[in-house]
C-alpha positions in Angstrom: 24.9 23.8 -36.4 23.9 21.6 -33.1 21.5 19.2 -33.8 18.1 20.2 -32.0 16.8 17.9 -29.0 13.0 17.8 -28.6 10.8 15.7 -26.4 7.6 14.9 -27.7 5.7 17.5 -25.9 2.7 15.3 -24.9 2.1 11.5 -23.7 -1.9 11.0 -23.0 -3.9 8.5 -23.2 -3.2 4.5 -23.4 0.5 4.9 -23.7 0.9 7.4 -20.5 -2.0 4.8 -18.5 1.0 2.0 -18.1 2.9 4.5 -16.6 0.5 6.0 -14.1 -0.9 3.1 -13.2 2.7 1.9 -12.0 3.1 4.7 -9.8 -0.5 4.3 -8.1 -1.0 0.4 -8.1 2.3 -0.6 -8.2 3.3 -0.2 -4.4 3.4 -3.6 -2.5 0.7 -3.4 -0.2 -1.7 -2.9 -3.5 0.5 -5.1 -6.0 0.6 -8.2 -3.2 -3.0 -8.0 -2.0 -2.7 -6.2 1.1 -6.0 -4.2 0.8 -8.7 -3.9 -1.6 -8.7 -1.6 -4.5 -11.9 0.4 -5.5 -10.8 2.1 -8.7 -13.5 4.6 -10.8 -14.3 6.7 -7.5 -15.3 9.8 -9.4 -16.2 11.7 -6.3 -16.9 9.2 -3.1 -17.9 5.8 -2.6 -20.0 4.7 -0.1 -19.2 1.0 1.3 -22.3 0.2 3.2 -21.7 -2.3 6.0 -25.0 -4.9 7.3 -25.0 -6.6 11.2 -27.6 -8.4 12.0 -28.6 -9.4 15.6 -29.6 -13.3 16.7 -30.9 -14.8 13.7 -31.6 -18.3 14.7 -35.0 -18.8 16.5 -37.4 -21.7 17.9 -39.6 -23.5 15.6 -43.3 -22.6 15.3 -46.0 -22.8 12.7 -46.3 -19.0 12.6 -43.9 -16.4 10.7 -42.9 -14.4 13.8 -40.3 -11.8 12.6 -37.5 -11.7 14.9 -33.7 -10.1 15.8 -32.6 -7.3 13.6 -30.6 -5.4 10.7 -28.7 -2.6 11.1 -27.3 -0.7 8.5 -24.2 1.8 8.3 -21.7 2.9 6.1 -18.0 4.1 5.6 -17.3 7.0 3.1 -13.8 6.5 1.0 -13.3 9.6 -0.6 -10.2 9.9 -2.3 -8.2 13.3 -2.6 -6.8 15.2 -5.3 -2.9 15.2 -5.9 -0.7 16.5 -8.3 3.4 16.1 -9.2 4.6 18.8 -11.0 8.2 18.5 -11.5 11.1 20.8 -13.5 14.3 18.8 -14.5 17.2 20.0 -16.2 18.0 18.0 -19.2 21.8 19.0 -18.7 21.7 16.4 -16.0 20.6 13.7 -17.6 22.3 13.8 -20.9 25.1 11.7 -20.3 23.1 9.0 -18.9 20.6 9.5 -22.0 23.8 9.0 -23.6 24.6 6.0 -22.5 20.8 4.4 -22.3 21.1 5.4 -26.5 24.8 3.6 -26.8 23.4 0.9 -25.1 25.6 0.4 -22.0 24.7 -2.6 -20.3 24.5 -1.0 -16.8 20.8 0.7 -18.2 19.8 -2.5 -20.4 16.4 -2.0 -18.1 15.7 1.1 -18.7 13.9 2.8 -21.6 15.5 4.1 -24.2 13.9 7.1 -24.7 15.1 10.3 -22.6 11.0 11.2 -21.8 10.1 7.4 -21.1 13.0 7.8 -18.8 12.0 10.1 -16.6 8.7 9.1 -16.4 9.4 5.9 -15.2 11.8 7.7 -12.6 8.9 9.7 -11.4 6.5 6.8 -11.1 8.7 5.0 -9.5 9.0 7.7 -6.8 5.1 8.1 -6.9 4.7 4.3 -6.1 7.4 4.2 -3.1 5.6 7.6 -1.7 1.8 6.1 -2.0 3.1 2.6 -0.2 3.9 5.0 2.9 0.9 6.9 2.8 -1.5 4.1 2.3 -0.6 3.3 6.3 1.4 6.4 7.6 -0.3 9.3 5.5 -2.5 11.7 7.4 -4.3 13.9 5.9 -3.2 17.4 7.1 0.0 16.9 5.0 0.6 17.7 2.3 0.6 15.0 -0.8 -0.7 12.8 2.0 -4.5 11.5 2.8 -5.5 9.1 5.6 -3.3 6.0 6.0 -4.8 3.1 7.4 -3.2 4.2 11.1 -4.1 7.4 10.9 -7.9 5.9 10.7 -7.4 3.0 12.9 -6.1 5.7 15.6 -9.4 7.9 15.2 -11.8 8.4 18.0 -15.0 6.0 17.0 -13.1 3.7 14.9 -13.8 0.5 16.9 -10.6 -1.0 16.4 -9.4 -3.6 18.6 -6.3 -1.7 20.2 -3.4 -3.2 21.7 -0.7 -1.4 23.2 2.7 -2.3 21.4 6.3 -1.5 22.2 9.6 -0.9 20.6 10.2 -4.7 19.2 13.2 -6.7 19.3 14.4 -10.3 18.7 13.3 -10.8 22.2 9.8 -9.7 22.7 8.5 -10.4 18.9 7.2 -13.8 19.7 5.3 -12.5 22.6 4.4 -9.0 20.9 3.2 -10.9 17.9 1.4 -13.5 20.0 -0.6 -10.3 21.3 -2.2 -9.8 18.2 -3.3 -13.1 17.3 -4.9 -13.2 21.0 -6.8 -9.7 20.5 -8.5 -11.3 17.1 -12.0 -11.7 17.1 -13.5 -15.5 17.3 -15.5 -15.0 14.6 -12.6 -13.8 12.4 -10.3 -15.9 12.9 -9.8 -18.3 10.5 -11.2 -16.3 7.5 -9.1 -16.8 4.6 -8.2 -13.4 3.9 -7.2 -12.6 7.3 -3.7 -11.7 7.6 -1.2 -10.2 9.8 0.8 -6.9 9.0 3.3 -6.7 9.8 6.5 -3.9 8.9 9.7 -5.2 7.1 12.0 -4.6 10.9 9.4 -7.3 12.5 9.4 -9.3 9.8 13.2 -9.7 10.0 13.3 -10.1 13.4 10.8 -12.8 13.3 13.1 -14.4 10.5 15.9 -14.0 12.8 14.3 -15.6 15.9 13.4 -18.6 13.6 16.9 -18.6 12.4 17.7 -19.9 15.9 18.3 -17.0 18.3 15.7 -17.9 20.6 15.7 -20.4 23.5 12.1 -21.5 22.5 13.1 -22.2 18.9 16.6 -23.8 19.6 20.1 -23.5 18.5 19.5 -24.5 15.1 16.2 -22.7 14.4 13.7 -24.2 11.9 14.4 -27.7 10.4 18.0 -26.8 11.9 19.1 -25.2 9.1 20.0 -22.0 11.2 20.1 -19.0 9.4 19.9 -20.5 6.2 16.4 -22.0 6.5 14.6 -18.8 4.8 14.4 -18.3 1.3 12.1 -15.1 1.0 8.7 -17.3 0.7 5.6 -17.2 2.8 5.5 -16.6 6.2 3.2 -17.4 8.9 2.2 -16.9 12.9 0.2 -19.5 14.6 -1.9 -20.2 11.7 -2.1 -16.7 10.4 -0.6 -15.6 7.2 1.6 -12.7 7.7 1.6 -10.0 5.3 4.8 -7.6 5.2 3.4 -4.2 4.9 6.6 -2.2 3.6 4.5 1.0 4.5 3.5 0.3 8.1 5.1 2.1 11.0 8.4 -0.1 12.2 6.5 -1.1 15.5 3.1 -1.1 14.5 1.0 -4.1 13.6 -2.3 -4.8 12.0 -4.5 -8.3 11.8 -7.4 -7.9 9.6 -9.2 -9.2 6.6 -7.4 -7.8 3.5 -10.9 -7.8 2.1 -11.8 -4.5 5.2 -8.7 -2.5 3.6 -10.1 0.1 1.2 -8.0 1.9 -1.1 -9.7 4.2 -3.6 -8.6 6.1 -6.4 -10.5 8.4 -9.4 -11.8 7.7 -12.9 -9.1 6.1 -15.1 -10.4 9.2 -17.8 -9.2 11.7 -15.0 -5.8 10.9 -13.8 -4.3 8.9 -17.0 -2.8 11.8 -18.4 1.1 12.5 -17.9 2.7 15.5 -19.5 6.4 15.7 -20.5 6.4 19.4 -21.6 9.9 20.5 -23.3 10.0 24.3 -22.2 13.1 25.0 -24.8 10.0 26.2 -27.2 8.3 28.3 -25.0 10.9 30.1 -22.9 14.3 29.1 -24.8 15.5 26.9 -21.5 16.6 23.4 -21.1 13.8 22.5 -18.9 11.8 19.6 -19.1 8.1 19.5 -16.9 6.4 16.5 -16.2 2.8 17.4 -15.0 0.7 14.3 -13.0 -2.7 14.1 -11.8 -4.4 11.4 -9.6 -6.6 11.1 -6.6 -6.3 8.4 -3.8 -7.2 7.6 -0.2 -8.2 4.8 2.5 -10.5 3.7 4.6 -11.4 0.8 6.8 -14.9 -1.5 6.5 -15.7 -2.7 9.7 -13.3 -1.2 12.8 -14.3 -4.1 15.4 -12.9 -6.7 12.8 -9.5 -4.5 13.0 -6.4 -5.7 15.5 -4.0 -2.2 15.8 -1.0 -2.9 17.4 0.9 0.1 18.5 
């Protein structure tokens, strides 16, 4: 007689959170600081915004009330999504198999078979939410308003900037555009950072490496293309921030602190379900149900630089 496989039908709760939270805070642009995470949205959240007008006024012995305060607001409402996935277990056995005997090929991976393919899942979840964060719109589906979807709206008030397709030739200059279109008043804040996608960041490398005539043959420190060891990078004083999300020819400069991401009540979305169906119609396949709500939005669009 066969031995009988089960999956414990249910993970909820503490146990499940590590894994949902990795595939809805895990993506770079969240993990590294890129925007600001709002989490317990239950519905909407209303981020009110405050500008004041000339505040500064000539001495006198009277109180004589003077400029102004305006108040407005941005909604971030996050949407509702779901994964609901059906996997043969005949597929996976012989690497279940082999996570069991140990091989050292899977030493990182769980060793359960339903630890497994949550982690799989999540992992897609997290890659999928990095590119929605800046290229989502919201009219498809298992997508809500990226951050160039809203930066591209009518009333937005971003600073726009027309961009082109960049190359090692042009990035200096294209970048350079940016850091020109930023406000006075912004620049220099110290979480203001330029976003940048991972095709300019590696031209940008490139050029520094020593393939431009401004930089010389021997690029930075004249060590050529051996002079960058993935660390920080910078533009004329502005920290760049690689946005593995953002559109290849796109670029952003902003304050990381005028990036909104929001997502629901922990108590909502913490639940992930790994449902063996052999029980309930005699098959070998296993469902793993999700739940979680996210979106974007953007504080104040005149502090915003949209390259594209």
């Amino acid at each position: 007689m066969a031995t009988t496989v089960n999956i414990t039908s249910t993970y909820a709760g503490e146990f499940s959170q590590k894994y949902i939270s990795a595939a809805l805070l895990s993506s770079s642009t969240i993990a590294d600081g890129g925007v600001e995470v709002m989490p317990n949205v239950k519905f909407k959240e209303v981020i009110q915004r405050v500008e004041t007008g000339s505040l500064i006024a000539d001495g006198s012995c009277d109180f004589d009330a003077s400029s102004s305060v305006t108040l407005s607001e941005v909604i971030l409402q996050p949407e509702e999504f779901q994964v609901n996935l059906q996997l043969c277990k005949s597929d996976f056995i012989n690497t279940w198999d082999a996570i069991q005997m140990g091989y050292s090929a899977f030493d990182q991976l769980p060793t359960s078979f339903a630890d497994y393919l949550i982690a799989h899942v999540a992992a897609k979840v997290a890659a999928q939410n990095e590119i929605n964060i800046w290229q989502g719109t919201t009219g498809t589906a298992g997508e809500y308003d990226g951050l160039e979807a809203l930066a591209a709206a009518g009333g937005s008030g971003v600073v726009a900037v027309t961009g082109t397709t960049l190359t090692s030739t042009n990035i200096l200059a294209e970048m350079q555009k940016v850091v020109d279109a930023i406000p006075n008043a912004l620049y220099g804040k110290e979480d203001l950072k330029l976003y940048i996608s991972p095709k300019a960041a590696k031209l940008y490398v490139q050029v520094l490496g020593g393939f431009a005539a401004t930089i010389g043959a021997n690029g930075v420190d004249n060590k050529g293309t051996m002079w960058y060891n993935n660390g920080s990078l910078s533009y004329n004083g502005v920290p760049i921030f690689v946005a593995r999300g953002l559109t290849a020819d796109h670029m952003f400069a902003a304050e990381s602190s005028n990036f909104f991401f929001g997502t629901g009540l922990m108590n909502d979305w913490n639940e992930v379900r790994v449902i063996d169906m052999a029980d309930i119609d005699g098959s070998k396949n296993v469902r793993i149900v999700m739940r979680f709500t996210a979106g974007c939005a953007i504080g104040v669009g005149a502090d915003v630089v949209y390259y594209s």
